[in-house]
N, C-alpha and C positions, 0 to 999 in steps of 0.2 A: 440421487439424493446427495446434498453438501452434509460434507461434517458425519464425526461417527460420534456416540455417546457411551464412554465404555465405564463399567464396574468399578477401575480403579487406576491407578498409575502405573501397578505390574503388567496389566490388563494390556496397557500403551506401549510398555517399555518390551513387551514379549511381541506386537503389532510392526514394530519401527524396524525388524529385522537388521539387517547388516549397517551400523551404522555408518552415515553420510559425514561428511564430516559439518554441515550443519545444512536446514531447510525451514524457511519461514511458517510453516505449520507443524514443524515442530517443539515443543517445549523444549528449550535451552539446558533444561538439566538431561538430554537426551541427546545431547550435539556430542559428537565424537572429539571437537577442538571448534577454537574459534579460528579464522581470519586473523592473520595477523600483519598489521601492515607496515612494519620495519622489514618483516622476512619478505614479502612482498613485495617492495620496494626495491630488493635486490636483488630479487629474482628478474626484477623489468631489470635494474641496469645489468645485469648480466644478457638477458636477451638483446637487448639493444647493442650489447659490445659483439656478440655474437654474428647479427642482422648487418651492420655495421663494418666490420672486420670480412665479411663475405665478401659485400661488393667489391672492392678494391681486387680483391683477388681473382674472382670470377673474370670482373671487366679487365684484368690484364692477361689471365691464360685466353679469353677471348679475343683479344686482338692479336696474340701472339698465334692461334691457329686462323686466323682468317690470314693474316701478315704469310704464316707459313703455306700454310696449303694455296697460299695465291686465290681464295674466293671473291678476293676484291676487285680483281680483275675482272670480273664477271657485270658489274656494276657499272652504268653507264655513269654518275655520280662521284665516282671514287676511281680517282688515280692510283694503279700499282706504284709504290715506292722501292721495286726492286728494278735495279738500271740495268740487269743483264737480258729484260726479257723488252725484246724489238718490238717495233711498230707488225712487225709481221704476223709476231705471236699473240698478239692485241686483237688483230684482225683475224687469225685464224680464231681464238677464243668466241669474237664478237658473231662468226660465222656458226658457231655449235649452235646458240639460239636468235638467228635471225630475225624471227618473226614476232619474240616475245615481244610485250610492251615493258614499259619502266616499271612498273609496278608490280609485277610477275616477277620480272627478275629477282626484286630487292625481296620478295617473300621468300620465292627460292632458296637465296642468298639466306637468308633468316633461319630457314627451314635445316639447310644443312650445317649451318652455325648450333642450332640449337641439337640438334641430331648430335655432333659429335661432341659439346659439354657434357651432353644425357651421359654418354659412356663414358666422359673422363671424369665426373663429379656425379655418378649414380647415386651414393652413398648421402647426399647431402639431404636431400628431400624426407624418405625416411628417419634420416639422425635427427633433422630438423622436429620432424613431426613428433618421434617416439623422446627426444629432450621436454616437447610439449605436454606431451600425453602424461609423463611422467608427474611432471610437477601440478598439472589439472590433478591428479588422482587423490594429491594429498594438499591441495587448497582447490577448492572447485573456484574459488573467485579468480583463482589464476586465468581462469577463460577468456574473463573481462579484460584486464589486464593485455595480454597477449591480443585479442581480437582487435582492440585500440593501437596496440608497440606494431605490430606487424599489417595493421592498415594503412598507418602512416607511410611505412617504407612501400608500398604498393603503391598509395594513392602518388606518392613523390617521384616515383622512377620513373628518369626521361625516357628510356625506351621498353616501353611495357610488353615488346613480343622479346625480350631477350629471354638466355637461358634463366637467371637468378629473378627476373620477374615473373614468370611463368611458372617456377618453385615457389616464390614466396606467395603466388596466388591461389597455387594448388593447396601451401598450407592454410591459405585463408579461409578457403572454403572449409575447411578440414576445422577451423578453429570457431569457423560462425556454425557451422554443423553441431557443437559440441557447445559451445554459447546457448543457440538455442534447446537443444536438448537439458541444460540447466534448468532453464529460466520455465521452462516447461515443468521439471522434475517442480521446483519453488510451486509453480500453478496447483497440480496435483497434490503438492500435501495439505494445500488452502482447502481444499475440496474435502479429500479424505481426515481432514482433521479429526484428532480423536482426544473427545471433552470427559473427563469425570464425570460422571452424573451422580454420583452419592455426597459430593459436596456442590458449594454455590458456581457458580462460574469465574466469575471475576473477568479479570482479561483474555481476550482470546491471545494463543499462543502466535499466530502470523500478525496480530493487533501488534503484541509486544513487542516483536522482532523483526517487525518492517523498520524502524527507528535504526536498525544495525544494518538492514542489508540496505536501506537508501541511501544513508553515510558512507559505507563503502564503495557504493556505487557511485555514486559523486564525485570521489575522491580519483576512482579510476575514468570516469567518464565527461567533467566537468569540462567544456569548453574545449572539447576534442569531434576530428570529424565525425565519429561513429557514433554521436550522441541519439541520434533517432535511432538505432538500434535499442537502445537502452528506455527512451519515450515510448516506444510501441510496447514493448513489456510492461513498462508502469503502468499501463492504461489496461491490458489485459490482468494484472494482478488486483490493481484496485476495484477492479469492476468485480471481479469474484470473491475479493473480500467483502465487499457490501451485498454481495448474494450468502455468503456462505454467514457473515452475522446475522443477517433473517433467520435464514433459515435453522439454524443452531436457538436462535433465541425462541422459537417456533416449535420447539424441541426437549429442550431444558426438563428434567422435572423437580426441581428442586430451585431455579433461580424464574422471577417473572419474565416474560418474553422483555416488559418494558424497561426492566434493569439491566438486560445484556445489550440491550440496543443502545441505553442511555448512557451509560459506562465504554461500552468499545467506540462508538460514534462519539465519544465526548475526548477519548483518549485519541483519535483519531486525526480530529477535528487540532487539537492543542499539538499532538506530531507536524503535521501536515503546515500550520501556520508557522511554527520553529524552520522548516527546511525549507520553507519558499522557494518550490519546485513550479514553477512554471506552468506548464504542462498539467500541473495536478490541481488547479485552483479552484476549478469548477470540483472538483471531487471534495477539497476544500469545505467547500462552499454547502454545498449537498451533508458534507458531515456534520457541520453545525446546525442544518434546518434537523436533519433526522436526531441529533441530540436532543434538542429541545421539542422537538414533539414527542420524541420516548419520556425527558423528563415529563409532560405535560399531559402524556398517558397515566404515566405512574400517579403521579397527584390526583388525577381525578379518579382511579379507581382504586388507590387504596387513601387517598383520605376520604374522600366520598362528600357527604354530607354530616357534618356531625350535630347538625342541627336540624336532624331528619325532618321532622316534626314539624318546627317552625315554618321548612319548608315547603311542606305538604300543603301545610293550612294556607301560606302564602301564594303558593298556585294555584288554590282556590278561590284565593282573593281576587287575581287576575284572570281569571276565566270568568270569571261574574263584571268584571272590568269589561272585559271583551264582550260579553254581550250585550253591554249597553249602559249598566249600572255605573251611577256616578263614584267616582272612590269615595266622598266625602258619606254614599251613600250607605256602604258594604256592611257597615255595621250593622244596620238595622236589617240584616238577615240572619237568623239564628245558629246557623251552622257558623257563623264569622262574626259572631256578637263581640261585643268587649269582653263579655265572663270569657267565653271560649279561649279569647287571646289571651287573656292572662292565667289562664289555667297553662294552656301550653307554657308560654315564658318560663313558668313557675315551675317548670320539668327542667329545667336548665339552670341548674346553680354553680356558681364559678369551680366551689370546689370537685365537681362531677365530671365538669370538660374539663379542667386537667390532669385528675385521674383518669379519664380517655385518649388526651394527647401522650400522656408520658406511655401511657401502653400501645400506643401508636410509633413510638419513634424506638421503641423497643423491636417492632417490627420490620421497623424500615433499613434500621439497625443489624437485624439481620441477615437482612436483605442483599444490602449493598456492601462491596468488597475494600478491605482498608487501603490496598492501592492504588484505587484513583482516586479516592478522599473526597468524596462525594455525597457524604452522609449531611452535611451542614447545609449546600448548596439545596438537595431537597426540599430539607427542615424548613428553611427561608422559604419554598414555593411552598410549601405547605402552610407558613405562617400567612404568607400575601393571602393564597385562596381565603384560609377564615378570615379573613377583616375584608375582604371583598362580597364573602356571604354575610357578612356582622352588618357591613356599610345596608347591603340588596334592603335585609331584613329594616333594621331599622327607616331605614327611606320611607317603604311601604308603611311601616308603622305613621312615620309623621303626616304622608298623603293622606292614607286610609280612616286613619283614627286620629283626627287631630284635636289635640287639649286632653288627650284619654291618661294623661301624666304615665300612661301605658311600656316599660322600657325593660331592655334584655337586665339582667340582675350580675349581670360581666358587664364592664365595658373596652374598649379597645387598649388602653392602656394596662387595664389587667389579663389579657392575652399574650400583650407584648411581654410581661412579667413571665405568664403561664412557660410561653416558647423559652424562653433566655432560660430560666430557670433547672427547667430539664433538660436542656442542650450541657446547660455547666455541669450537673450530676452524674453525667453519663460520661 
């Protein structure tokens, strides 16, 4: 099951054990720290002087033991530059491995280069990783960070079997290990999120707080080679945040399923176009159709019909339609007579539907949460529905009954009044 529904906020705050120092399904007032990207920022050039300051040194104690120990010699490719050793000791040398092929040799050659760095620069791999691990612990975004600074010197290095590339891949692995173990932990609190249920919902907390971890992610990932690492997460996070607002809206007992859908999918939808993310457009895309059919839920089942009445007898109208009866005819049936429809109409006086709507937007009112400001936006699809039912009713009136001087005792302009009116009071 997505999503947990607890008692209260202590309820969360005693659930969230050892604080992270922040996670997308968590409420922000629950973050240990944020992200901070000045410290961040010098944390990369520090790594980078670090990564940077290696090579040079690495690839000089490296050619000074291949220079010393004479393994170059071994090398059909690579001339000894030491002039004391003869053509005799070339050919004794070239005699130890006879038979090898070129390619053999130079792995050889490789193999005991990097064998004897391991013992002179053991220390480096570890320092590397436990410098890493340390500063992951107290910015987890530093993952991102590092898994981009330290793929670049990987993807760049011209000889990728040496000593210092074979560390810096070993720590890669080590830092995409811990990258995704993040981005997994991020998944997991979407899932297990944990909602108040004694007040309304408003925004979900991974809702609110994707807007900060896509930003920073941007920032660290924007037009660098590791970017599909970073696109394959967005697409598995997004996809479980539109599972997990179902299901939370599906759940609720105090907000309607179609205001948590209409509200996160709407806040969603307005994120999502801000960041023009690529990659996420079709999710985009999917956030405004599911906005607008939440709002278009919510209208039709809590304004409903407010002119129940009228339109009962008006379905009646049309089902005596549909069997054959001419409109012009429907009057001269006594359940749809003239008296009947003006009896109805006359159940409807302008001051009754809007002492109806103002206790309707009272409701709606409380429904919907003052952060995404979405109370007006409603109001307005609630005001279109009645003058779409006012327009239906009326029509039928002018087909059905014509010359019956027969008419609602509102008209649309006193609607438009009714809306405006209680929207300014409130």
């Amino acid at each position: 099951m997505l999503g947990h529904l607890s008692n209260s906020k202590e309820d969360i705050r005693k659930s969230t054990g050892p604080p992270s120092d922040w996670l997308l399904g968590v409420d922000k007032e629950f973050w240990a720290q944020e992200s901070n990207a000045q410290e961040r920022q010098r944390f990369d050039q520090v790594l980078e002087a670090v990564l940077s300051e290696l090579e040079p040194i690495c690839l000089s104690e490296q050619n000074f033991c291949v220079s010393f120990f004479q393994l170059d010699i071994l090398s059909p490719t690579t001339k000894n530059t030491q002039t004391t050793l003869d053509e005799v000791d070339v050919k004794s040398n070239q005699e130890i491995l006879p038979s090898l092929p070129k390619t053999k040799i130079e792995k050889k050659i490789n193999e005991e280069v990097r064998k004897m760095m391991g013992d002179i620069f053991a220390c480096i791999e570890p320092e590397l990783i436990g410098f890493i691990q340390y500063h992951e612990r107290m910015d987890s975004t530093y993952s991102m960070a590092v898994l981009v600074r330290l793929g670049r010197h990987v993807m760049s290095a011209n000889d990728t079997g040496s000593f210092l590339s074979m560390t810096y891949g070993s720590a890669l692995v080590h830092v995409k290990r811990n990258y995704d173990k993040l981005m997994h932990a991020h998944l997991k609190s979407i899932q297990e999120v944990r909602i108040v249920k004694k007040s309304k919902c408003g925004i979900l907390p991974f809702v609110a707080n994707f807007e900060y971890f896509a930003k920073t992610a941007e920032q660290i990932f924007k037009e660098t080679e590791r970017r599909t690492d970073l696109d394959k997460w967005y697409l598995k996070l997004l996809t479980v945040m539109f599972e997990t607002i179902h299901s939370i809206a599906s759940e609720h007992p105090k907000t309607p399923a179609e205001v948590i859908r209409m509200e996160n999918f709407h806040h969603l939808y307005a994120l999502l176009s801000q960041l023009k993310i690529g990659i996420l457009d079709q999710f985009r895309k999917d956030a405004k159709q599911k906005y607008s059919e939440a709002l278009s839920a919510y209208v039709t089942r809590y304004f409903g019909r407010p002119l129940e009445k009228l339109n009962l007898f008006f379905e009646g109208v049309e089902a005596k339609v549909s069997q054959g009866i001419k409109e012009s005819e429907v009057g001269y049936q006594v359940a749809f007579s003239k008296q009947e429809l003006r009896k109805v109409t006359k159940e409807y006086h302008g001051r009754e539907v809007k002492k109806g709507l103002d206790h309707l937007y009272k409701k709606v009112e409380k429904h919907l949460s003052e952060e995404e400001n979405l109370l007006q936006v409603v109001w307005r699809a609630m005001q279109e529905e009645f003058i779409q039912q006012y327009k239906y009713i009326e029509d039928l009136i002018q087909r059905c009954y014509p010359g019956s001087m027969i008419s609602l005792e509102f008209s649309i302009e006193d609607l438009l009044q009714y809306f405006s009116e209680i929207a300014r009071s409130h």
